[in-house]
N, C-alpha and C positions, 0 to 999 in steps of 0.2 A: 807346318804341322799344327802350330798354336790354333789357325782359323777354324782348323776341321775339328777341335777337340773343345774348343771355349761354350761356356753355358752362360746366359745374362739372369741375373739374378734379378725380377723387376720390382721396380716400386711397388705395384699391385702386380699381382697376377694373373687376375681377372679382367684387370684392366693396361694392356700394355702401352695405349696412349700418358701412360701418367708417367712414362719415363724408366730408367734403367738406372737401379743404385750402383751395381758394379758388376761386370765379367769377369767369371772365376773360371774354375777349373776343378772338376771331379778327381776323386782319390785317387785314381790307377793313371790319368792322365798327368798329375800333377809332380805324380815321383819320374814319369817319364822324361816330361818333359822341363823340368829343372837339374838333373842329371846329365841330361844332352844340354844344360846353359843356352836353351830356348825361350825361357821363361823364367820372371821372377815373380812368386807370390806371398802375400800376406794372410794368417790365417786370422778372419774377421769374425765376428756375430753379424749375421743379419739382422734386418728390422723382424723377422719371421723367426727371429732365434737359433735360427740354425749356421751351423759352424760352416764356413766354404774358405776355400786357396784363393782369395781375389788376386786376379792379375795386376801386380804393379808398373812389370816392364815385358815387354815382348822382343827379344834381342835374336838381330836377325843372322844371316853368314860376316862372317870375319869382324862379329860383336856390334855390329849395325845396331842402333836401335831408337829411340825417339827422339836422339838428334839431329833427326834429320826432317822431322815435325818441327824442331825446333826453328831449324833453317829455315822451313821453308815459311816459317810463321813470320819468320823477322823481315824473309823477303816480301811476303806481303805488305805489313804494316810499311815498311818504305816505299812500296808501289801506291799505298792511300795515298801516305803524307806526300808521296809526289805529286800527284795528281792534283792535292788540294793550293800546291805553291807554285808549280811551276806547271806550263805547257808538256805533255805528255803525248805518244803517240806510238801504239804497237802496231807493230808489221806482222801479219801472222803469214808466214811463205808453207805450211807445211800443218801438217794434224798436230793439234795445240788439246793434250791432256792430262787431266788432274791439276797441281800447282800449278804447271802453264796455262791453263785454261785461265786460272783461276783468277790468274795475274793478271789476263789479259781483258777479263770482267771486271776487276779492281781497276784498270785504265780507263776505262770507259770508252775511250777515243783508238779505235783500230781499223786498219785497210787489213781485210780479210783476202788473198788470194787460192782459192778454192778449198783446199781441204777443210774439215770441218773441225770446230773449236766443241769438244766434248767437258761438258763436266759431269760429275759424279751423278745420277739421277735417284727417283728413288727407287727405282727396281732395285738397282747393282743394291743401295744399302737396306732392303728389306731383304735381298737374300742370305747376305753376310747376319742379319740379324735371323735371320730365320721365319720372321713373321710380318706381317703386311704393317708395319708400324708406319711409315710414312706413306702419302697417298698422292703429293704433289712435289715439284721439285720448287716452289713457292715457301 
């Protein structure tokens, strides 16, 4: 429910290449969705002065929430450092997406057996963002 109800607050406005200072969350969404312990928010000053609920934490069923970014960030960083020390080598037998994907770009070195290895493009995240902010997956 967080996805469908978040606003990005940008750097410029005008200019949404300059970047995104923070994702918050409008009045009527913010008591909803901190009540249902969906959301945790801060209440900030913008660079533009105005007051908004910036999202701190986004916590999913049975309290899930950006520990699992967490994870998957520590599995990467050991998938570099492998690569850089030792012989590495992924087997991809099956459709390899998101962090998998991701890990297996971080390997460099993969025997790919058909299905295909998807990572995040920039369509999926200019949709999530709402606006054509990214242009290449580069």
């Amino acid at each position: 429910e967080v996805k469908a109800k978040f606003r990005v607050q940008w750097n410029d406005p005008l200019n949404p290449s300059s970047g995104v200072e923070f994702l918050y969350l409008d009045e009527e969404s913010v008591d909803v969705l901190t009540q249902r312990g969906m959301a945790q928010t801060e209440l900030v000053t913008a660079r533009d002065g105005t007051r908004k609920h910036k999202i701190t934490a986004v916590i999913g069923p049975d309290g899930i929430g950006v520990e699992n970014l967490k994870g998957s960030g520590k599995i990467a960083g050991a998938t570099s450092r492998a690569y850089h020390d030792i012989f590495t080598l992924t087997f991809v037998s099956g459709t390899s997406v998101g962090i998998g994907a991701y890990l297996v770009r971080l390997g460099q070195r993969a025997i790919q057996k058909g299905p295909p290895i998807l990572l995040t493009g920039e369509a999926a995240l200019n949709k999530v963002l709402g606006k054509a902010v990214y242009t290449s997956n580069y």
